[in-house]
ZADO-325989 format. One line per 3 residues: for each residue y, z, x of N, C-alpha, C, CB. Coordinates in nm, 4 decimals, decimal comma. Each point is the difference from the previous one (the first is absolute). Glycine has a CB too. Layout:
ZADO-325989
Y/Z/X/Y/Z/X/Y/Z/X/Y/Z/X ~ ...;
END
This chain:
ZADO-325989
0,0407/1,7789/-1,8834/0,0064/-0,1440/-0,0066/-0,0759/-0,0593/0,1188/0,2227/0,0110/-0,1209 ~ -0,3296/-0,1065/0,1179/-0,0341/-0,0341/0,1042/0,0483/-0,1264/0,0810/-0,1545/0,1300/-0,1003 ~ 0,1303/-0,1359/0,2390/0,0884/-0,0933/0,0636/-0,0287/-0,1389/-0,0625/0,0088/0,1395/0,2196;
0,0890/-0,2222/-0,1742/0,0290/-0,1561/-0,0224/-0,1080/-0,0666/0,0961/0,2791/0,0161/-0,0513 ~ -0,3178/-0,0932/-0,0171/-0,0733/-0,0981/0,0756/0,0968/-0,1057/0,0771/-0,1932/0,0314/-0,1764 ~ 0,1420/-0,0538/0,2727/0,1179/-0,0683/0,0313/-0,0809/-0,1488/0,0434/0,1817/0,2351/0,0855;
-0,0942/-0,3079/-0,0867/-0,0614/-0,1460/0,0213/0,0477/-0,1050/0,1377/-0,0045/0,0237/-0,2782 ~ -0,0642/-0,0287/0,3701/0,0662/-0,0381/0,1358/-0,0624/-0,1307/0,0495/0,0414/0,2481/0,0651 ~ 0,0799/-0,3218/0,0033/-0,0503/-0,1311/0,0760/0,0615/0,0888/0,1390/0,0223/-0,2794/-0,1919;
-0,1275/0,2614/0,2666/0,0442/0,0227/0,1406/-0,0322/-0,1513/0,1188/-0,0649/0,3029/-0,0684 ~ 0,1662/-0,3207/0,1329/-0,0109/-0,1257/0,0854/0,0497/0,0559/0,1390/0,0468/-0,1911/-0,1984 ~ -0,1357/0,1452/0,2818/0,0116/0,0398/0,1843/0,0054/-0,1084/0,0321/-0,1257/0,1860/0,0638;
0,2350/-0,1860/0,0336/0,0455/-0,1249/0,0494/-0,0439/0,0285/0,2078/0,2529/-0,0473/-0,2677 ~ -0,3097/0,0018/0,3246/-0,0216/0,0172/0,1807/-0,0409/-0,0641/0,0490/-0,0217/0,1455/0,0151 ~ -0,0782/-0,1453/0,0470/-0,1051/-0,0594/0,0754/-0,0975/0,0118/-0,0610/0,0747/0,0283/0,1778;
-0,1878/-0,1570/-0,1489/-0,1135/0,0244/-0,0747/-0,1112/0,1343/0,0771/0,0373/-0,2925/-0,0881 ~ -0,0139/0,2967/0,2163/-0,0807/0,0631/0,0924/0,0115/0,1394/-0,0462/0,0286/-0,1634/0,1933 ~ 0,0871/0,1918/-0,2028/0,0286/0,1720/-0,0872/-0,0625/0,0039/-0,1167/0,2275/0,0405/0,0670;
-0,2400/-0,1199/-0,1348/-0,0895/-0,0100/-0,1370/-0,1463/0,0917/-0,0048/0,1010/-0,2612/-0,0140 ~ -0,1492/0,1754/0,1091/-0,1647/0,0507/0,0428/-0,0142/0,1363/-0,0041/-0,0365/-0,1737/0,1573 ~ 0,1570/0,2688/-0,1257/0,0368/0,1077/-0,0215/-0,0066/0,0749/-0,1368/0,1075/-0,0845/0,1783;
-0,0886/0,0303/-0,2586/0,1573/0,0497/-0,1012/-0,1415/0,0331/-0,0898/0,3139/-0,1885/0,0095 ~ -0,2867/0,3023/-0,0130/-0,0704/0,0999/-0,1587/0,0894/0,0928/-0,0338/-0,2438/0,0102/0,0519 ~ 0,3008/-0,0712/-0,1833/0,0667/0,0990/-0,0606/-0,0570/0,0201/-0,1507/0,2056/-0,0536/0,1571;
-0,3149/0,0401/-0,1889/0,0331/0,0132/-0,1321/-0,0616/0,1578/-0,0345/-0,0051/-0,2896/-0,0570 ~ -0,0724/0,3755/0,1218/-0,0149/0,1462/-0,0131/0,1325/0,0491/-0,0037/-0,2132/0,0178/0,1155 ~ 0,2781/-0,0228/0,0016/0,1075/0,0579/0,0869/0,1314/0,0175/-0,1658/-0,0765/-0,1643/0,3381;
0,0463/0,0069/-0,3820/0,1154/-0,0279/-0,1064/-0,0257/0,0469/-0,1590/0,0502/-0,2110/0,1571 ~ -0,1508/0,2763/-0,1530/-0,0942/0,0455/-0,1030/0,0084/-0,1170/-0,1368/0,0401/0,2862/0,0904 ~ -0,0795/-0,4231/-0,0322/-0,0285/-0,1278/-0,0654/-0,1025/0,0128/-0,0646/0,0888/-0,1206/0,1408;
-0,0307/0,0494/-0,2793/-0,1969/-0,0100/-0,0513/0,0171/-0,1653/-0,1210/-0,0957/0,3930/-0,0335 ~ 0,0719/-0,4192/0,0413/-0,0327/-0,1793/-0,0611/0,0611/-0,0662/0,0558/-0,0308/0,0113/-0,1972 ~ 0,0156/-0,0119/0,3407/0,0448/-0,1027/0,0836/-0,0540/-0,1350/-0,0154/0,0338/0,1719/0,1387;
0,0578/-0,2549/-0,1133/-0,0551/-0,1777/-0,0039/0,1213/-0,0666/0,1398/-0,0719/-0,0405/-0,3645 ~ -0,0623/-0,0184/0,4054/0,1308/-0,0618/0,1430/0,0430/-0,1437/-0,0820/-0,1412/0,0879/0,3016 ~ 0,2465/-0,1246/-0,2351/0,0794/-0,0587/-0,1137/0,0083/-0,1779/0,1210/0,1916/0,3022/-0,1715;
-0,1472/-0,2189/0,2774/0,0312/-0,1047/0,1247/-0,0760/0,0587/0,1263/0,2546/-0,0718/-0,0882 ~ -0,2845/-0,0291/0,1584/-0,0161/0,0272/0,1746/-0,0219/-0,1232/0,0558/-0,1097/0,2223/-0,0018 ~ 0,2489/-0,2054/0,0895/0,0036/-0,1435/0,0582/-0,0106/0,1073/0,1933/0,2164/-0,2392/-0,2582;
-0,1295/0,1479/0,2931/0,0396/0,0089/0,1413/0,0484/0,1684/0,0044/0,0864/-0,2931/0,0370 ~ 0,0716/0,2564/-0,0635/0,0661/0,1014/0,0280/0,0455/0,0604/-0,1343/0,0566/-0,0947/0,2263 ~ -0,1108/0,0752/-0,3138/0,0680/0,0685/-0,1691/-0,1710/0,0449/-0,0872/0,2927/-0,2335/-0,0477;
-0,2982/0,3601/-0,0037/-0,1232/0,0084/-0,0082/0,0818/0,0621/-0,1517/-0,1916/0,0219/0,2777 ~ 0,1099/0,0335/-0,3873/0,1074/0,0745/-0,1388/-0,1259/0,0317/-0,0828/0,2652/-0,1601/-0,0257 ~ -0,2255/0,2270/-0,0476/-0,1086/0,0934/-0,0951/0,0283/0,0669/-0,1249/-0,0744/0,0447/0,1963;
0,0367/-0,0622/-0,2711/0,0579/0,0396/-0,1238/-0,1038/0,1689/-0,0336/0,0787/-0,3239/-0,0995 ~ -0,0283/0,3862/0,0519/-0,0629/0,1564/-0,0523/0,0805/0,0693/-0,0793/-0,1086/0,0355/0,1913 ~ 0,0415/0,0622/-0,2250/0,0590/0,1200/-0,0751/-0,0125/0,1657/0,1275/-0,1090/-0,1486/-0,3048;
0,1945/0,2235/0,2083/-0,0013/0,1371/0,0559/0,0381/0,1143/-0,1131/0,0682/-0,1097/0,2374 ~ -0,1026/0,1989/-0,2192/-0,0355/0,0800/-0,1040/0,1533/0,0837/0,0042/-0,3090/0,0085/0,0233 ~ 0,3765/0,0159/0,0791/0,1442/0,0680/0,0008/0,0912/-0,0520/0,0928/-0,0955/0,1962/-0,0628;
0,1010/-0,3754/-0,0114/0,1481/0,0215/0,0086/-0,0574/-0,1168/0,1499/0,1479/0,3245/-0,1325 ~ -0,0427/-0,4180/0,1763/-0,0095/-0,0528/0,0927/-0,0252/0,0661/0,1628/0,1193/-0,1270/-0,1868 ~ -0,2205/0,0708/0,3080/0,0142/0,0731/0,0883/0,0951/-0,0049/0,1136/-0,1895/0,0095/-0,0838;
0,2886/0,0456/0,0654/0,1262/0,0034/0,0362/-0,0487/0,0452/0,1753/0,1528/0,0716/-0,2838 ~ -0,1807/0,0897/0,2739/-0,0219/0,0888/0,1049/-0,1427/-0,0730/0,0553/0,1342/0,2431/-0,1089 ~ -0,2252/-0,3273/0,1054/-0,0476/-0,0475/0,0688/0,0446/-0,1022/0,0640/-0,1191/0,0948/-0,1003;
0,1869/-0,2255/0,0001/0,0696/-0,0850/0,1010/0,0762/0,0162/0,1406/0,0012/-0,0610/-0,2035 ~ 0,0348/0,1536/0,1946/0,1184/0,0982/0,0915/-0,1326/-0,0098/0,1468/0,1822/0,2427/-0,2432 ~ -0,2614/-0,1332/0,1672/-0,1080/0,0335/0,1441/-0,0838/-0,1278/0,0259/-0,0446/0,2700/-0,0549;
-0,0128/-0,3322/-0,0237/-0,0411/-0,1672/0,0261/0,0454/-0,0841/0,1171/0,0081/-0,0004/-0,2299 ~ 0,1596/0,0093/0,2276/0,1286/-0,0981/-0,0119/-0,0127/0,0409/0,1845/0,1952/0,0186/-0,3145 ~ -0,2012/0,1471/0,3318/0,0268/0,0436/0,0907/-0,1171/0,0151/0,1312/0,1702/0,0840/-0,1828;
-0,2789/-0,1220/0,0772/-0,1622/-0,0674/0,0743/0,0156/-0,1145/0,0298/-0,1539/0,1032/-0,1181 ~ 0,2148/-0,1777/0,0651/-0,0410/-0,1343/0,0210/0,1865/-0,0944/0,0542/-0,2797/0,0335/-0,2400 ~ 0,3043/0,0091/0,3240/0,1472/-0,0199/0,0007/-0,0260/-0,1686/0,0036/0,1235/0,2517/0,1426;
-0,1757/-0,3292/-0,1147/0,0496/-0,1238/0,0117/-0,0500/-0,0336/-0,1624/-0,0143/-0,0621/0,3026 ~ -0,0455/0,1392/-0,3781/0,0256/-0,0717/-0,1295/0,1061/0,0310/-0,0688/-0,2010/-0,0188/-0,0165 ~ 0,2664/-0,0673/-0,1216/0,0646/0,0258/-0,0619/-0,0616/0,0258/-0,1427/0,1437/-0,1012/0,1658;
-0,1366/0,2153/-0,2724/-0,0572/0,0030/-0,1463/0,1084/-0,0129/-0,0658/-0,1873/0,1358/0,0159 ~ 0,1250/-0,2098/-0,1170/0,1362/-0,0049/-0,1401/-0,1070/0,0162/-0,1028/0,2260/-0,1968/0,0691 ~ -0,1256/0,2406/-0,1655/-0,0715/0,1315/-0,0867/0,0727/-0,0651/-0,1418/-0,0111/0,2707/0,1978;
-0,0537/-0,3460/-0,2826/0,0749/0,0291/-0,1489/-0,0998/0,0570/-0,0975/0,1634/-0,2005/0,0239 ~ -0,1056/0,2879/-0,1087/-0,0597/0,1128/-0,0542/0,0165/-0,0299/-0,1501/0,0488/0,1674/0,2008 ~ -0,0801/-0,1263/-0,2713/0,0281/0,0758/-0,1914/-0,0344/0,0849/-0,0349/-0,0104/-0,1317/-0,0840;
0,0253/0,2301/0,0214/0,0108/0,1136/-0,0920/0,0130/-0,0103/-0,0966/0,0555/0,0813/0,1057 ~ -0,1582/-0,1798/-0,1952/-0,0159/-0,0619/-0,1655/0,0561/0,0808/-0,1296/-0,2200/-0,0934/0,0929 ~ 0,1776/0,2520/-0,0566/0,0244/0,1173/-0,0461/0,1289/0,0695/-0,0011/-0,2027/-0,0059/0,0537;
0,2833/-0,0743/0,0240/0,1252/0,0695/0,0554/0,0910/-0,0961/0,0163/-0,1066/0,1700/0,1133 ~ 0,0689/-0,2753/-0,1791/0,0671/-0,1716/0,0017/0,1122/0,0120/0,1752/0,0406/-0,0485/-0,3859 ~ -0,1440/0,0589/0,4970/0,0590/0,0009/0,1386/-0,0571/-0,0860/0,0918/0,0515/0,2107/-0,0335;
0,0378/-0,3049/0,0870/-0,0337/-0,0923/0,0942/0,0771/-0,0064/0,1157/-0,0791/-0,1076/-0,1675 ~ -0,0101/0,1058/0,3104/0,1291/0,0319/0,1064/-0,1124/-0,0927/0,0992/0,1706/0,3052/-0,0436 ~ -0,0995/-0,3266/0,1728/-0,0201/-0,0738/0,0503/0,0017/0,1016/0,1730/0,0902/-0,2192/-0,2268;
-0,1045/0,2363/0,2834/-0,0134/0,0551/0,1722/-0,0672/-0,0616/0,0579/0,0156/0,1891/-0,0178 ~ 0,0457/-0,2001/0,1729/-0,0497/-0,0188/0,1220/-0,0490/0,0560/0,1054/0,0987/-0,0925/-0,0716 ~ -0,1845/0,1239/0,1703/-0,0197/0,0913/0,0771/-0,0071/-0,0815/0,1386/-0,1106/0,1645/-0,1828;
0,2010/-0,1270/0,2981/-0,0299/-0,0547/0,1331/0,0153/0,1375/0,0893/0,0944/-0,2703/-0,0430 ~ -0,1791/0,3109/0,1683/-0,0123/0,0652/0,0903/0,0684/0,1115/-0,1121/-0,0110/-0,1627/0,2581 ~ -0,0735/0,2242/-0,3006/0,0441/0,1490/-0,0888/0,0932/0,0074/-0,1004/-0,0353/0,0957/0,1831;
0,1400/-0,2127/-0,1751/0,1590/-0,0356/-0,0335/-0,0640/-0,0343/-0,1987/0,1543/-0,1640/0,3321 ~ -0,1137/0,2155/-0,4477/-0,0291/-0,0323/-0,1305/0,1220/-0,0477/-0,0611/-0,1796/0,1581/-0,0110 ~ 0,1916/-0,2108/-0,0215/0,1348/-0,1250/-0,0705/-0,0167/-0,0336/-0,1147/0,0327/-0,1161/0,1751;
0,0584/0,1547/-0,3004/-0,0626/-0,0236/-0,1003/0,1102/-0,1216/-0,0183/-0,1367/0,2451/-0,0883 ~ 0,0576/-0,3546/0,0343/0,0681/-0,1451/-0,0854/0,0178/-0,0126/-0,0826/-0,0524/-0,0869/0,0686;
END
């Protein structure tokens, strides 16, 4: 069976200055990304991923970038699954 596509809004909430930084979309193995917002301090992005939300990157992201915060809502169209997580300083919280 092959994996779920999965369907993701990701939103970083920090400083804009950490921004200038922030490449994740290799790292998150993203692919039809569209930036959605970028203001000040709230930047968000909509994509897909081929298995499944990136859970285990948010984590190492979260833990790069401690003064940001990621929130993560996901689907699994295939698997009728929708969940919601947070990531701060390494810490993953699911909502």
């Amino acid at each position: 069976m092959p994996a779920a596509t999965c369907k993701n809004r990701l939103t970083v909430i920090g400083r804009s200055a950490a921004f200038g930084r922030f490449d994740w979309s290799d790292e998150a193995k993203a692919k039809h990304i569209e930036l959605l917002e970028c203001s000040h301090r709230r930047w968000g992005w909509q994509f897909e991923t081929d298995s499944g939300p990136p859970l285990a990157w948010m984590v190492k992201a979260s833990k790069r970038w401690p003064s940001l915060i990621f929130l993560l809502d996901y689907e699994l169209e295939e698997l009728r699954r929708k969940g919601m997580v947070s990531a701060r300083k390494a810490v993953l919280t699911e909502r």
